[in-house]
VOGU-3710 file (C-alpha; in Angstrom, 3 decimals, decimal comma):
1> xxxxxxxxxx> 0,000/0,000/0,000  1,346/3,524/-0,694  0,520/6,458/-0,017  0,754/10,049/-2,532  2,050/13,363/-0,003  2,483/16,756/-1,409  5,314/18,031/0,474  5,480/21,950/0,673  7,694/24,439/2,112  6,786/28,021/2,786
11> xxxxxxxxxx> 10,371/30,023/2,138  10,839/32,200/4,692  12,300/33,826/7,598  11,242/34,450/11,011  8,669/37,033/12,149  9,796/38,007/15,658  13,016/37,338/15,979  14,217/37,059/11,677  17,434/35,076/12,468  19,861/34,834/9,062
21> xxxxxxxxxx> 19,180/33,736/5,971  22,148/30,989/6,306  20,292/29,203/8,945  16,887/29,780/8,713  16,628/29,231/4,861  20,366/28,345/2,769  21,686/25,384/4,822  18,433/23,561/5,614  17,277/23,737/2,208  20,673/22,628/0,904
31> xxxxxxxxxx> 20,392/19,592/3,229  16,776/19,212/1,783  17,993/19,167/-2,039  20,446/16,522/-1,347  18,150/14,357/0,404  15,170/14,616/-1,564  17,777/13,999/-4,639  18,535/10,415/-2,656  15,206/9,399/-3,222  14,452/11,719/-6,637
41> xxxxxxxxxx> 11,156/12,940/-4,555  10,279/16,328/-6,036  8,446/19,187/-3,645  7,129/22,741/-3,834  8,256/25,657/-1,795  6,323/28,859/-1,623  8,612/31,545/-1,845  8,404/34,491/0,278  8,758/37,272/-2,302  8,539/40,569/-0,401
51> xxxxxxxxxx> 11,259/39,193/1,428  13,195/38,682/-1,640  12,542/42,260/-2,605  13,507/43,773/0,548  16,771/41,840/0,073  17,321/43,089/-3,162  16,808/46,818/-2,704  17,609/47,396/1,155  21,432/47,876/0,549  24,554/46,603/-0,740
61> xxxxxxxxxx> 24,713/43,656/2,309  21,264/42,537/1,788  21,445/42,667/-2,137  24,782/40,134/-1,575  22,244/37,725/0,425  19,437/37,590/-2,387  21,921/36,884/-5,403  22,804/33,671/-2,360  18,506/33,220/-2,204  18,461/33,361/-6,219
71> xxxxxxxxxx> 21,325/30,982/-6,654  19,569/28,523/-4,284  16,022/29,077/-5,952  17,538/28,072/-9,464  18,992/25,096/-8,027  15,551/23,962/-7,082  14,418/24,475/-10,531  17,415/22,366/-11,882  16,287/19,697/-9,128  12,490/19,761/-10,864
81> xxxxxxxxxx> 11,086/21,352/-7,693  8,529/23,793/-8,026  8,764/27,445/-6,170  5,456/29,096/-6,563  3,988/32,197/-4,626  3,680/33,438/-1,032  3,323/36,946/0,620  3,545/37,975/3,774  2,682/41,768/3,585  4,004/43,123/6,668
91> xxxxxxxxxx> 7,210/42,867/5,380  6,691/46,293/3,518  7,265/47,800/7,152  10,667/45,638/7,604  14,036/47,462/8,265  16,913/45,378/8,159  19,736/46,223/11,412  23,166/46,207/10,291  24,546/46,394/13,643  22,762/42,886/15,096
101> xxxxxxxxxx> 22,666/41,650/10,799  18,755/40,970/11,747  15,309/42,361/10,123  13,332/44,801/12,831  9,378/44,031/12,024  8,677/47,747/13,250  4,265/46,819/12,868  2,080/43,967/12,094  -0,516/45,974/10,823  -0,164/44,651/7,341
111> xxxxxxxxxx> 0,390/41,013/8,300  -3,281/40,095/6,601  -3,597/40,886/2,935  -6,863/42,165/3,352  -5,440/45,119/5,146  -4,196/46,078/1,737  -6,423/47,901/-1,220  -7,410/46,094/-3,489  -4,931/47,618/-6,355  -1,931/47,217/-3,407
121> xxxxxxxxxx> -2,609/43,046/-3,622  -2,827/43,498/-7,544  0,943/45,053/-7,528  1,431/42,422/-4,968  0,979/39,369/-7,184  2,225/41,503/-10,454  5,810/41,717/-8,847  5,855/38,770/-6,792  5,135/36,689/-9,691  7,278/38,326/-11,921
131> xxxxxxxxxx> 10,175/37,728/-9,698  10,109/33,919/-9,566  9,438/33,512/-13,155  12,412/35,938/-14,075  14,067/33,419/-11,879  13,075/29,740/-12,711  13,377/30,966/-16,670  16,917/31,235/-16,311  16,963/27,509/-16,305  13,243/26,807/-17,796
141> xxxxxxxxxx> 12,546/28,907/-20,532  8,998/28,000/-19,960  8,632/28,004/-16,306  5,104/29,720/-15,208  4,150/30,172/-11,819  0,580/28,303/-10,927  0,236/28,189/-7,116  -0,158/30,602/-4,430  -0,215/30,417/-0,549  -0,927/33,551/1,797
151> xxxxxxxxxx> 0,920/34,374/4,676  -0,255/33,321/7,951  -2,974/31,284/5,610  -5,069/34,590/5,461  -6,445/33,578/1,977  -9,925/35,236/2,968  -11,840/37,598/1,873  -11,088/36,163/-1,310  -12,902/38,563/-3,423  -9,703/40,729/-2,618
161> xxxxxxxxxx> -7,992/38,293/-4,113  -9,927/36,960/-7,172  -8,686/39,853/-9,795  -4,922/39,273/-8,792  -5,156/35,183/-9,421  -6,602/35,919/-12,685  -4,095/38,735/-14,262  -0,855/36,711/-12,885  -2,046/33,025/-14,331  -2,541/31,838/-10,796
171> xxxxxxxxxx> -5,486/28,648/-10,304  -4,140/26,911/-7,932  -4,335/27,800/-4,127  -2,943/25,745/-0,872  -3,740/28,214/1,939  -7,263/26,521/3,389  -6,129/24,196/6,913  -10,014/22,061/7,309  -10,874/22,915/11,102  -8,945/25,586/11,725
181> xxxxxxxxxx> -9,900/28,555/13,901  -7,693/31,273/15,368  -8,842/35,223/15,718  -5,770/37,243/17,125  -4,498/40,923/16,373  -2,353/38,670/13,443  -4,481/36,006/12,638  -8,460/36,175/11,504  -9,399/33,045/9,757  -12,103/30,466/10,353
191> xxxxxxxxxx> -11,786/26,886/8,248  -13,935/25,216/10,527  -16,496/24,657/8,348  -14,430/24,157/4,955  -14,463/20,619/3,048  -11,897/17,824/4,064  -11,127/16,840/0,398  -7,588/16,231/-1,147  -8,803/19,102/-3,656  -11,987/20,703/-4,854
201> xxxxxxxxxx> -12,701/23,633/-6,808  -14,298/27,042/-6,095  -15,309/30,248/-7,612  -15,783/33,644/-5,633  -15,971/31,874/-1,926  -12,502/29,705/-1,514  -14,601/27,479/1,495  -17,178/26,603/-1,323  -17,089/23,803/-3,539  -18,399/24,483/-7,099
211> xxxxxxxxxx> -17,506/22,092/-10,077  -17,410/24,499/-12,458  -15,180/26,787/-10,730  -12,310/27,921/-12,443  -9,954/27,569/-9,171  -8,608/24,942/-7,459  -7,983/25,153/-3,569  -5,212/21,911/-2,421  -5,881/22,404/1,401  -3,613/21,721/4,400
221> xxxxxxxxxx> -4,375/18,603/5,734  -4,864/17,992/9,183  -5,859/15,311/11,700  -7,480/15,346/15,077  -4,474/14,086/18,298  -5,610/12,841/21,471  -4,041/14,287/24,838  -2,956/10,865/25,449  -1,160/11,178/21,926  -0,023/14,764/22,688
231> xxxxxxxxxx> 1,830/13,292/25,779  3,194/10,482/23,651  4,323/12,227/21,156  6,238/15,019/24,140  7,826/11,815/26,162  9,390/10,115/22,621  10,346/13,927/21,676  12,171/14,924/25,021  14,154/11,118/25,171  14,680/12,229/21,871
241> xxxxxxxxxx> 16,376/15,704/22,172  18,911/15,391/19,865  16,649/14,892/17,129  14,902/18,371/18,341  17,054/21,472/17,663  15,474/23,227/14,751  18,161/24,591/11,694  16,853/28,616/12,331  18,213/31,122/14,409  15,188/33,446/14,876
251> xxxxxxxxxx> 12,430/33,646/16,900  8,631/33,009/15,775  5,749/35,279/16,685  2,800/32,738/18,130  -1,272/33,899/17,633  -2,575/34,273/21,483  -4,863/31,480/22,730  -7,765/33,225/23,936  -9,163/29,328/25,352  -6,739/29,459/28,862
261> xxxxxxxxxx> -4,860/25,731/29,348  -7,342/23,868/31,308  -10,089/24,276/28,659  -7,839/23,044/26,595  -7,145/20,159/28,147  -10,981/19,655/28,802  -11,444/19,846/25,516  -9,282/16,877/24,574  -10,233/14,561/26,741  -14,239/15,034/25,954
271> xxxxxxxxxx> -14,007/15,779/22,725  -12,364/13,868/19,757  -8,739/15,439/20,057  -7,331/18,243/19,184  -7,038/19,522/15,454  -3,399/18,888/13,919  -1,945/20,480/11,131  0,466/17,381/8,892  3,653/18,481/9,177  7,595/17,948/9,729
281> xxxxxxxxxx> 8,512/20,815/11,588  9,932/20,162/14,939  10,629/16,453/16,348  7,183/14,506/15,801  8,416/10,978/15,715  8,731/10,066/12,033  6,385/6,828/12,787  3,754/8,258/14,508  3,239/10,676/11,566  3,867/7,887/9,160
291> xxxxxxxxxx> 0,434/5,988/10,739  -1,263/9,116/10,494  -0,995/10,029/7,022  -1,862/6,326/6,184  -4,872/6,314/8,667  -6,052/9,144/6,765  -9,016/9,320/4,654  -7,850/12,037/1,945  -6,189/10,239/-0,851  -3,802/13,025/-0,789
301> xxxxxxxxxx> -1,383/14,332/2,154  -0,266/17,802/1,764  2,066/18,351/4,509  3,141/21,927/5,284  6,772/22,495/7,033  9,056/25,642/6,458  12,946/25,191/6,196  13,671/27,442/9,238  11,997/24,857/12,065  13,533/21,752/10,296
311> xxxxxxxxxx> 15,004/19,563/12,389  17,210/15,909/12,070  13,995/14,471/13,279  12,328/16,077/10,156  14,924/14,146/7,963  14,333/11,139/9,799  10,558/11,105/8,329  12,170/11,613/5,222  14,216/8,472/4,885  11,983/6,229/6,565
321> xxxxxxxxxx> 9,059/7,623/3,873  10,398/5,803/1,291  10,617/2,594/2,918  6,634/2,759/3,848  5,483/3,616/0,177  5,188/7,203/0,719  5,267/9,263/-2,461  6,533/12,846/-2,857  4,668/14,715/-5,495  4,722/18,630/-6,462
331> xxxxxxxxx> 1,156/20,401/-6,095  1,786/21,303/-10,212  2,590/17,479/-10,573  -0,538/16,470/-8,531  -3,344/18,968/-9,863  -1,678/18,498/-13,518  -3,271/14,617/-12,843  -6,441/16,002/-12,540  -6,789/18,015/-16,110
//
């Protein structure tokens, strides 16, 4: 029996703390390349492109760490991987420190996209796009960009959004996580009532299945853990420290919990667990994930993970994948199955 993931990165730095672009994005995506290249799996990584434009045009030190960025994206062309789109928006507010060599996020008030006009998103996609095709032509001619995921997953409203797909070829979105709630100051989304399919398409309301839509959401998929689970999962992770220390050297901003810890724990022991987002950041123990993705009912896995919280553990899934039938796929390979 085997079993078809869709293993995606989302390109980026830190939003707290940014950390460097050598350990939070070059060397863990190196180690990725040459791993992935053991097994000849090919995966997509959403590239961060306002990043990649602050690097470019901050100053001469910064415009020395995107030609790194751009040698590295090429290489994952040459490797077959796909890079498609991403934006986080608050990054237009982003000063880089040459003093501590870090990014200063001075306001969050742009971390949604729908804090932006409706022309600012337009530009948005326009350049981003632009970028990574400029990029991945340099070693395919014909390379077109085809997926996009928003920062921070705030894909809604998408009517803000709609115009900006259409004018930069876009029809293919991976930014809906089935179950999810979370309203912060950074974070206002609410999947808890969107479909649990490996794909679907939509039209004006990404949460809406429509056959004739002309889009095609690829969600996040996620699973429901126990507390029992939870605690399984923390004992095998602490014996397992080793395994543990992430690649980045930055520091992550967290959405605040408005539920306080006991309710939480309430919650998943009277309730069917807690929702789960697939993934291979951290230390999860490769075989616990592995049951999970075949106990699954989605025919496809995609599993989200960014280079910057990569740890050995995460590599550990990836050898061990192999031997369990697991099958790495590109979202552009996947949906191209479904023409």
């Amino acid at each position: 029996m085997s079993k078809t993931v869709l293993l995606t990165f989302d390109y980026e730095l830190f939003f707290k703390k940014s950390g460097s672009i050598e350990n939070c994005i070059i060397k863990p995506v190196n180690d990725l390349i040459e791993s992935l290249e053991l097994s000849g799996s090919k995966v997509t990584f959403f590239i961060d492109t306002l990043f990649l434009h602050k690097l470019k045009n901050e100053n001469d030190c910064t415009r020395m760490q995107y030609l790194i960025i751009e040698t590295q994206l090429k290489r994952l062309i040459q490797q077959g991987h796909r890079i498609e789109l991403h934006l986080h928006p608050h990054w237009q507010d982003a000063v880089y420190d040459n003093s501590l060599n870090e990014w200063k996020f001075l306001t969050y008030d742009n971390y949604k996209l729908s804090s932006l006009h409706e022309s600012e998103v337009r530009e948005l996609f326009r350049s981003g796009v632009n970028m990574i095709n400029d990029i991945a032509r340099e070693v395919d001619p014909d390379y077109k960009v085809e997926a996009f995921r928003a920062g921070g997953w705030c894909i809604e409203p998408f009517d803000l959004l709609k115009d900006s797909f259409i004018e930069s070829g876009i029809y293919v979105d991976s930014s809906v996580v089935p179950g999810i709630f979370m309203d912060s100051e950074l974070h206002n989304i609410d999947f808890r009532n969107a479909p649990k399919y490996s794909f679907y398409k939509f039209k004006d309301d990404i949460q809406k299945v429509e056959e004739t839509g002309c889009f095609i959401e690829v969600p996040l998929s996620t699973y429901r853990i126990s507390l029992f689970e939870k605690l399984y999962c923390f004992v095998k992770q602490r014996l397992d420290f080793k395994n543990g220390r992430i690649y980045g050297d930055g520091v992550g901003i967290s959405p605040v919990r408005k539920n306080k810890l006991w309710k939480r724990i309430l919650k998943s022991l009277f309730s069917h667990g807690e929702i789960q987002i697939f993934s291979i950041d951290g230390n999860l123990p490769p075989e616990f994930l592995i049951r999970r993705i075949f106990r699954a009912s989605e025919k496809v896995i995609t599993l989200v993970a960014h280079p910057k919280t990569l740890t050995p553990g995460s590599f550990n899934f990836l050898k061990l994948s192999g031997e369990y039938g697991i099958r790495f796929l590109t979202i552009k390979e996947y949906v191209d199955t479904l023409k």
